[in-house]
SELO-305872 format. One record per residue (C-alpha): residue in three letters; x, y, z. Coordinates in pm, 1 decimal, padded with zeros to 6 digits. Layout:
<pts>
<'ALA' <X Y Z>>
...
</pts>
This chain:
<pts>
<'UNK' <12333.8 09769.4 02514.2>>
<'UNK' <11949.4 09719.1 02601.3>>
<'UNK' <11766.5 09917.8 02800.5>>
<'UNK' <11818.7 09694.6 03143.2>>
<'UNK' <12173.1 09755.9 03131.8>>
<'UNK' <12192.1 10139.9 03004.4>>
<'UNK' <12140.7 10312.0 03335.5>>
<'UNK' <12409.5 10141.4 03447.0>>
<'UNK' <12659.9 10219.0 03150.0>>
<'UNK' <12493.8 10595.1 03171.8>>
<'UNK' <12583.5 10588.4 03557.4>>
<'UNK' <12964.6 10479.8 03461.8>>
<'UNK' <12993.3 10730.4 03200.6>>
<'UNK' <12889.9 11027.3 03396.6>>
<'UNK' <13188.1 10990.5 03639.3>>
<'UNK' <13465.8 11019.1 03387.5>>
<'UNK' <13591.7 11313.7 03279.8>>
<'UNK' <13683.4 11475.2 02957.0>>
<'UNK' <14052.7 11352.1 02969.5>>
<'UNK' <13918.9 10987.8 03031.7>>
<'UNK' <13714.6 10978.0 02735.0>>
<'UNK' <13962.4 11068.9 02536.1>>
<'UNK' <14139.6 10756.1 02645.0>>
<'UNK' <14012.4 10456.4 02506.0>>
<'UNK' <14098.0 10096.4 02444.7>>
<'UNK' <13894.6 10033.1 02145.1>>
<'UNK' <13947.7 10193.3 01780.6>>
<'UNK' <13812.8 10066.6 01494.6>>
<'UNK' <14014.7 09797.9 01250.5>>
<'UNK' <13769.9 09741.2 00991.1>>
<'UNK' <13535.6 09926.4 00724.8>>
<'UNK' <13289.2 10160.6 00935.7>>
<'UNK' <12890.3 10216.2 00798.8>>
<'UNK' <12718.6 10475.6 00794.0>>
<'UNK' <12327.3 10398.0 00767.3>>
<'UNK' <12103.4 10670.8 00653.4>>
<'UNK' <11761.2 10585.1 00710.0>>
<'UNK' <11637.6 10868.8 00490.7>>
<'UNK' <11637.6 10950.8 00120.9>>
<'UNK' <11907.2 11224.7 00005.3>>
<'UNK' <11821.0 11558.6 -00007.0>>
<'UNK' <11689.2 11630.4 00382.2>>
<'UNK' <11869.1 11764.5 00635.9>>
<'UNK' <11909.6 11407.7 00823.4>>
<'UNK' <12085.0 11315.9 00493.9>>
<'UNK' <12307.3 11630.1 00494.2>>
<'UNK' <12443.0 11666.6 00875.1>>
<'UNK' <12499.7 11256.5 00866.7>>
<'UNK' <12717.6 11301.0 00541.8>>
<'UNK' <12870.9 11629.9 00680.3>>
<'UNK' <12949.0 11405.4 01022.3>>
<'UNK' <13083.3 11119.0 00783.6>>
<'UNK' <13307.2 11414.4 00561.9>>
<'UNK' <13440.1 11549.9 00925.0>>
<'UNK' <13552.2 11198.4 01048.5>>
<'UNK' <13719.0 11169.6 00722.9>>
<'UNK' <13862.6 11491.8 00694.6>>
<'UNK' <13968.6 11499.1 01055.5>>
<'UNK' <14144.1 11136.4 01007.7>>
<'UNK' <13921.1 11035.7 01339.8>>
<'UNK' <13888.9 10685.6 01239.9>>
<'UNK' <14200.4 10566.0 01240.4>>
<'UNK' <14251.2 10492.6 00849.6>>
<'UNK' <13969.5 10289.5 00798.3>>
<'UNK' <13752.8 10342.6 00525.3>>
<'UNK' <13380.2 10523.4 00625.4>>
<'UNK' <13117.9 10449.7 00382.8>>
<'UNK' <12778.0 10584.0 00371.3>>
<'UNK' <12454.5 10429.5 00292.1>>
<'UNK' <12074.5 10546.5 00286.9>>
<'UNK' <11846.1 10257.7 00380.6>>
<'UNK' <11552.9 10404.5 00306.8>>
<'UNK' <11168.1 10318.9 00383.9>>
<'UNK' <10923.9 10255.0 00677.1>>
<'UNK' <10987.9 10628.9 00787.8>>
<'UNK' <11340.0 10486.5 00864.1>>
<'UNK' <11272.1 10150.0 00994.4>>
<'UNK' <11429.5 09952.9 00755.8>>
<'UNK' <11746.9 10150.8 00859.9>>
<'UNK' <11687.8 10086.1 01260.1>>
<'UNK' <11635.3 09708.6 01178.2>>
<'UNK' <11956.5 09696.1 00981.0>>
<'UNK' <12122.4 09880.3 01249.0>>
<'UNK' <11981.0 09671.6 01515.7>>
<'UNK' <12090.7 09343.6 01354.9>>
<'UNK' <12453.8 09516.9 01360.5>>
<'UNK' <12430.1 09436.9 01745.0>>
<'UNK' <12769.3 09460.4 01938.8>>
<'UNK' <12901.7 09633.0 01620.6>>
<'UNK' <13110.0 09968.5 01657.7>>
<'UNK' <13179.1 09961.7 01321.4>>
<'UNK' <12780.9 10073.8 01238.9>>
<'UNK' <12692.7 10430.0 01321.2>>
<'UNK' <12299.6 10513.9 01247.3>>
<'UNK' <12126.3 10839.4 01218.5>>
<'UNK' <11981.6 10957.7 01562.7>>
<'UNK' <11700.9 11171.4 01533.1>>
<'UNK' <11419.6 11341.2 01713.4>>
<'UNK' <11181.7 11219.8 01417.4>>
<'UNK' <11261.7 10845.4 01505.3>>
<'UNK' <11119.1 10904.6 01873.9>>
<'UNK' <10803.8 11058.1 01701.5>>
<'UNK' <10775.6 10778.1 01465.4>>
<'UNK' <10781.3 10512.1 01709.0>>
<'UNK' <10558.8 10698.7 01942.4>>
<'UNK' <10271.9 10719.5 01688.7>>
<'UNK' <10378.9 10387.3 01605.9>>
<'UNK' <10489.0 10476.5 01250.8>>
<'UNK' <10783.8 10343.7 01247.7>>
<'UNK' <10821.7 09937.5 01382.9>>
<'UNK' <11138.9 09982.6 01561.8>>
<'UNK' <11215.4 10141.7 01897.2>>
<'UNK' <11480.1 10377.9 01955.1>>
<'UNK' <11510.5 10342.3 02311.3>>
<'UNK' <11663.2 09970.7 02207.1>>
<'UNK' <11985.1 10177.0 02062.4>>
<'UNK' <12255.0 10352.3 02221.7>>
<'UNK' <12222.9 10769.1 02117.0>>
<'UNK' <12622.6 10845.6 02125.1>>
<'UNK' <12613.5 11245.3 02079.7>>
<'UNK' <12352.9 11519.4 01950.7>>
<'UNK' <12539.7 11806.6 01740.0>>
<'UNK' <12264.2 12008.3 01538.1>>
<'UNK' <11972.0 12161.2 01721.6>>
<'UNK' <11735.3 12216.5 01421.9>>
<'UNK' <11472.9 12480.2 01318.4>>
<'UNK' <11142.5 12360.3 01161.2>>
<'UNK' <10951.7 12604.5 00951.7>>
<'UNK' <10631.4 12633.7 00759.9>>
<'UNK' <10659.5 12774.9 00360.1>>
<'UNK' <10488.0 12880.1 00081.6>>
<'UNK' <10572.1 12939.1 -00292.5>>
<'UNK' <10725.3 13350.4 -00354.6>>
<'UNK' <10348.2 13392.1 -00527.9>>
<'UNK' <10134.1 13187.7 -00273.3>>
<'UNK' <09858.6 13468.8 -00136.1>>
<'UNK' <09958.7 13325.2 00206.9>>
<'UNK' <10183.2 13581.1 00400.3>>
<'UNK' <10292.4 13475.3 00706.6>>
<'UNK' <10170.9 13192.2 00947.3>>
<'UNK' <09833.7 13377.0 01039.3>>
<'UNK' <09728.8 13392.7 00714.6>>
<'UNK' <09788.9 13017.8 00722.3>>
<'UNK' <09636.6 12964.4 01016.1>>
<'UNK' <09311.5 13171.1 00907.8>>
<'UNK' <09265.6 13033.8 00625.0>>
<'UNK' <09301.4 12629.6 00752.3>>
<'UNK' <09004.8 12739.8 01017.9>>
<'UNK' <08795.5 12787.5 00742.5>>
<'UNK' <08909.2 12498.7 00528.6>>
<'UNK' <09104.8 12273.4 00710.7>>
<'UNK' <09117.8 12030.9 00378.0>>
<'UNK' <09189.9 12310.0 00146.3>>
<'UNK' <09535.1 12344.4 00122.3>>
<'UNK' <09811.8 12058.1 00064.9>>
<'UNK' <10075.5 12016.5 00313.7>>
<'UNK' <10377.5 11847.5 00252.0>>
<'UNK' <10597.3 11690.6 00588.0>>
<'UNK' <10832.9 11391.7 00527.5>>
<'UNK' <10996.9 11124.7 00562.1>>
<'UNK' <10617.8 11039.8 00691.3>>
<'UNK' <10322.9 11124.7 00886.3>>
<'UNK' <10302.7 11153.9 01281.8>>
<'UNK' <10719.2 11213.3 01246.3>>
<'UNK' <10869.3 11540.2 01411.4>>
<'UNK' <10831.6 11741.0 01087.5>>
<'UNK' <10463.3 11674.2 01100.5>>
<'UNK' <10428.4 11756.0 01465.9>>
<'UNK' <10625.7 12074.0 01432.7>>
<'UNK' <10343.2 12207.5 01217.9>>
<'UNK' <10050.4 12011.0 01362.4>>
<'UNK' <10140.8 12114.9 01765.1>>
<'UNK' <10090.6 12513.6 01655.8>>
<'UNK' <09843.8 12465.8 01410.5>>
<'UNK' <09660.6 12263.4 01699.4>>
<'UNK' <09734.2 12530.1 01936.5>>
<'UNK' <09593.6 12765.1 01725.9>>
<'UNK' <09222.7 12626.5 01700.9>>
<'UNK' <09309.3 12456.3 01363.2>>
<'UNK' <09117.4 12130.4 01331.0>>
<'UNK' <09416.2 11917.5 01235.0>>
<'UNK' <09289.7 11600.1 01174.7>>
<'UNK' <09099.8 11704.5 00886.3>>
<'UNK' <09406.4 11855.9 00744.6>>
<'UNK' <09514.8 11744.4 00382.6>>
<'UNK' <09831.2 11621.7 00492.8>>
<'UNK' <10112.4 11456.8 00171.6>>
<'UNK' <10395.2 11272.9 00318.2>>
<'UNK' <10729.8 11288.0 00105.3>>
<'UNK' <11035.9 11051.8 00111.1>>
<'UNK' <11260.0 11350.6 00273.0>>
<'UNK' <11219.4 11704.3 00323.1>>
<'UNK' <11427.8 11758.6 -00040.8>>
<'UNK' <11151.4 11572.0 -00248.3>>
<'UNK' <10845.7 11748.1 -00028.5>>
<'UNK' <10996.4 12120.6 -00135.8>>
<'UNK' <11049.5 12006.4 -00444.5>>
<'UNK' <10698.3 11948.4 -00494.4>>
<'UNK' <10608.8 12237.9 -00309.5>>
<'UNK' <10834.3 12432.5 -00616.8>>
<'UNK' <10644.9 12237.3 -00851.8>>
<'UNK' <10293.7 12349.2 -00769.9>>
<'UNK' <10196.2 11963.0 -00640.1>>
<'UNK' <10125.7 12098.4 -00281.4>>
<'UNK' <10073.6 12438.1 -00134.7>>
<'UNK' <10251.2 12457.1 00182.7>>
<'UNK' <10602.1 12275.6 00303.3>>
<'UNK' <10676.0 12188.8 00688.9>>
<'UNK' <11047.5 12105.7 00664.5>>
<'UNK' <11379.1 12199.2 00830.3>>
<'UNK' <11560.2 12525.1 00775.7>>
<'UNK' <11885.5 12332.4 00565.6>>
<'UNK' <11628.5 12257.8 00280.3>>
<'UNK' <11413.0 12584.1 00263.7>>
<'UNK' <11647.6 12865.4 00255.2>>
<'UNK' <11815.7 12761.7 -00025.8>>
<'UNK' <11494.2 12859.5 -00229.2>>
<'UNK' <11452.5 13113.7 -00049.8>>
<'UNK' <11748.4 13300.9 -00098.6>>
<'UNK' <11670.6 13176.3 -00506.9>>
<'UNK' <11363.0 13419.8 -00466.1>>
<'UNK' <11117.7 13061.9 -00518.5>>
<'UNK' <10966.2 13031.2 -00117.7>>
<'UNK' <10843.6 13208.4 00154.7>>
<'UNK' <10825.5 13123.9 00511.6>>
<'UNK' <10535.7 13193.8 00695.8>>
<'UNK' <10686.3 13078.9 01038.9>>
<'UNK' <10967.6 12927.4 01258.9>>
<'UNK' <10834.2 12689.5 01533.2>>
<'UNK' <11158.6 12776.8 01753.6>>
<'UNK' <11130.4 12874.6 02099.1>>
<'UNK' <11330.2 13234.3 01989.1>>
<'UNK' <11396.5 13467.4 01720.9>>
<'UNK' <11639.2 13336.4 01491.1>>
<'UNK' <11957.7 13499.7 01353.2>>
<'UNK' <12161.8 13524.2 01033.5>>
<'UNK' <11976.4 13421.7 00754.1>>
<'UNK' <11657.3 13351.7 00988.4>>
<'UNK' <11679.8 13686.1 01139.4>>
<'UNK' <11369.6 13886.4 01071.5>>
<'UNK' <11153.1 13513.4 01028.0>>
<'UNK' <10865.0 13522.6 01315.3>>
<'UNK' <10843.0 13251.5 01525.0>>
<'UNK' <10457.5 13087.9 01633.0>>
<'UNK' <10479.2 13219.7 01954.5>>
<'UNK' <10548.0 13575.9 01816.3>>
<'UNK' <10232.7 13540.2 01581.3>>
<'UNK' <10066.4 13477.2 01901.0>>
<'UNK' <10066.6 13075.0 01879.6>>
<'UNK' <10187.3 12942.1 02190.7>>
<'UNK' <10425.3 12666.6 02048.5>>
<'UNK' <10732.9 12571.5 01957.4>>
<'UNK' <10886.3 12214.1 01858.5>>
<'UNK' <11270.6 12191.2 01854.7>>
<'UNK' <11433.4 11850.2 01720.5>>
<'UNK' <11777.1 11757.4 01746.4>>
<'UNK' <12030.5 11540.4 01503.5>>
<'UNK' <12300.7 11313.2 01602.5>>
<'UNK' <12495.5 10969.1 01570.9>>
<'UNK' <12381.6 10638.0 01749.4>>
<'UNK' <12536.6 10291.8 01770.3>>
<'UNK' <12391.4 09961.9 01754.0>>
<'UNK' <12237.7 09771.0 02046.0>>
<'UNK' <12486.1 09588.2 02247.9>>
<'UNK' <12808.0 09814.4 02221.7>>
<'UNK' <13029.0 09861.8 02568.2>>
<'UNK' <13142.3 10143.2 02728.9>>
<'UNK' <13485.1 10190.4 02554.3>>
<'UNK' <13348.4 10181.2 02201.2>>
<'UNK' <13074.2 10448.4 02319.6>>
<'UNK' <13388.3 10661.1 02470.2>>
<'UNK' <13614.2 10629.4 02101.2>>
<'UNK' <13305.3 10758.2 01944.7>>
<'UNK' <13167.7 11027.0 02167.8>>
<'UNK' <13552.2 11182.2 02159.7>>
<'UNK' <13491.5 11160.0 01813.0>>
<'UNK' <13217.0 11314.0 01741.0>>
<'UNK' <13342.7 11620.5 02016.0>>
<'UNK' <13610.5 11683.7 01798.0>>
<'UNK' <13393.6 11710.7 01498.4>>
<'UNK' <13171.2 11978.9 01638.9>>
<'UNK' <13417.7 12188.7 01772.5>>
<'UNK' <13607.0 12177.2 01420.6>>
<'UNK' <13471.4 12556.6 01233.5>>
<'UNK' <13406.3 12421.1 00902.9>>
<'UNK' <13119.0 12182.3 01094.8>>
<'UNK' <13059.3 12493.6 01292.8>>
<'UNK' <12998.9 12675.1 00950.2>>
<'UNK' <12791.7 12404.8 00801.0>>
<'UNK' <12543.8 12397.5 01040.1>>
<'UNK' <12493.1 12797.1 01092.0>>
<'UNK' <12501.0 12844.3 00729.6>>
<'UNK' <12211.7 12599.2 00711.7>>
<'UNK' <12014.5 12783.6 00957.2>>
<'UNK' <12094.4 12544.3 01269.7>>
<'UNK' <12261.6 12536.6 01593.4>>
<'UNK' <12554.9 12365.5 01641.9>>
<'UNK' <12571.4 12173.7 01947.7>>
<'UNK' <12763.3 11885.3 02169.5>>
<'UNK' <12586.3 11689.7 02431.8>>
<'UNK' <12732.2 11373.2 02484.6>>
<'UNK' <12615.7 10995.2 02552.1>>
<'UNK' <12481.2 11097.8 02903.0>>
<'UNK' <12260.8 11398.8 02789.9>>
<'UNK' <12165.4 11185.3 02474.7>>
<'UNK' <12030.9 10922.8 02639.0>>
<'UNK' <11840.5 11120.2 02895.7>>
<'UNK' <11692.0 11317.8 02615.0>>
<'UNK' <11573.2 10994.2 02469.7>>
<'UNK' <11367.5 10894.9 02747.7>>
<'UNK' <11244.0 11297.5 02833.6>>
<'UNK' <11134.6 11335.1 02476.8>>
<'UNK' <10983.8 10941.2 02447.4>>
<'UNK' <10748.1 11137.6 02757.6>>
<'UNK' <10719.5 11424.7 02626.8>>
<'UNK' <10615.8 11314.4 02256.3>>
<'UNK' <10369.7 11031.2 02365.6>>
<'UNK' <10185.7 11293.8 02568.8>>
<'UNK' <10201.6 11578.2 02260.6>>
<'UNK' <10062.1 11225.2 02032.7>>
<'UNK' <09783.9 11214.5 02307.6>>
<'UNK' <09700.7 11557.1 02293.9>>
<'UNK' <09679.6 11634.1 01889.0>>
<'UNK' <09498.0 11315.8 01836.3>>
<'UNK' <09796.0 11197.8 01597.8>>
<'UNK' <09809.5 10793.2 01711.4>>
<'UNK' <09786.3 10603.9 02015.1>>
<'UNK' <10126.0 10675.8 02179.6>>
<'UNK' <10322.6 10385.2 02365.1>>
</pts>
């Protein structure tokens, strides 16, 4: 499916209802891959092998065999180019992700995600900014003070790359907050798991990551967060963390995490696979993965996928435009 015909597919879609798309005439008949265009150890890594365990564990793909597989580098390209050359394939699922539209915006990453087909979103995820349990740094206005002076002074770690949504999460507020960000010293990790590792290790001084991957250490007594760019509080284990806008920043970056299918797929393949991935977030031990990791567990569907696709392509090349971050598409 290319973008001439998907307004048409999206139109068809939109008019069936729940008990239609749990009809379908296609299943698969033949080993199903799972491309990961990320290193292990982030949270894309985690909800796409959570996904992959439900499917499994829900015995939603009809006794085939699911098997997945990072393809990692180019901030995820190689993975999109793999997936793309899949085309008309059902039997390839790929990672969608809010840090894919970023990358291509800034033109980071060489492939465009507006050529694939964004089946469901199921985790609405929290960035935050953190420190090591000894860093002198106590919560994102010391951060933000201290970067006015110094804007090169401290180390920030974002992965998988630069101009992606981790970056922007921490570059929009900063930005917002007077913060001159292109002189920031800015160290781009494989995945979110290697850049708070280094954070641990005393390599940089400040992490920009999801919530899956910091509270972890948190709860070990090893990092601090400073701030949560979400639009609200938080609760459960990021009850009592201060959003940017609470610190007085007005800012907040949400991204989202989700399954899409190869260029080229028809409507009945998107339907088996949209039922699919329903049933997985409605299941409680997805449910539990994703709160326990300091997310939101979600279900929008093909239709509300692929309009958020285009809305955030707009909204992200005019946030690019704005912080100065790359030339935007």
């Amino acid at each position: 499916m290319n973008r001439r015909n998907a307004a048409a597919c999206l139109a068809g879609l939109s008019l069936l209802g729940a008990h239609a798309l749990a009809q379908t005439a296609w299943k698969p008949t033949e080993r199903i891959n799972y491309i990961i265009g990320v290193a292990p150890g982030g949270t894309v890594d985690l909800y796409a092998r959570g996904i992959k365990d439900m499917l499994d564990s829900l015995r939603l793909v009809h006794g085939q065999t699911l098997v997945a597989e990072n393809k990692v580098g180019a901030g995820g390209a190689i993975a999109m180019q793999f997936l793309k050359g899949q085309t008309g394939s059902a039997h390839h699922l790929g990672t969608f992700h809010t840090g894919a539209i970023a990358g291509a915006v800034t033109g980071l990453i060489k492939a465009d995600p507006r050529d694939f087909v964004p089946v469901a979103m199921l985790v609405e995820e929290t960035s935050l900014v953190a420190v090591r349990a000894d860093s002198p740094l106590k919560d994102g206005a010391d951060l933000v003070a201290a970067l006015k002076a110094d804007p090169g002074r401290l180390r920030i770690a974002v992965a998988p790359a630069m101009g992606q949504n981790i970056h922007l999460a921490i570059a929009k507020p900063l930005s917002v907050a007077g913060v001159a960000i292109d002189k920031l010293t800015m160290a781009p990790f494989r995945s979110s798991g290697e850049s708070v590792t280094a954070l641990i290790g005393g390599h940089v001084d400040v992490v920009s990551a999801t919530a899956p991957v910091i509270l972890p250490q948190v709860q070990a007594g090893k990092l601090r967060i400073l701030a949560s760019a979400a639009p609200e509080p938080g609760t459960g284990a990021l009850a009592g963390v201060k959003t940017w806008r609470q610190l007085g920043v007005a800012a907040d970056y949400v991204s989202y995490n989700g399954v899409m299918l190869p260029p080229g797929v028809n409507a009945d393949q998107i339907r088996f696979w949209e039922d699919a991935l329903r049933q997985v977030s409605q299941d409680r031990q997805w449910i539990a993965l994703v709160e326990k990791s300091g997310n939101k567990p979600i279900f929008r569907g093909y239709v509300d996928s692929h309009r958020y696709l285009q809305s955030e392509w707009t909204a992200t090349t005019e946030l690019v435009r704005q912080l100065n971050l790359g030339a935007g598409k």
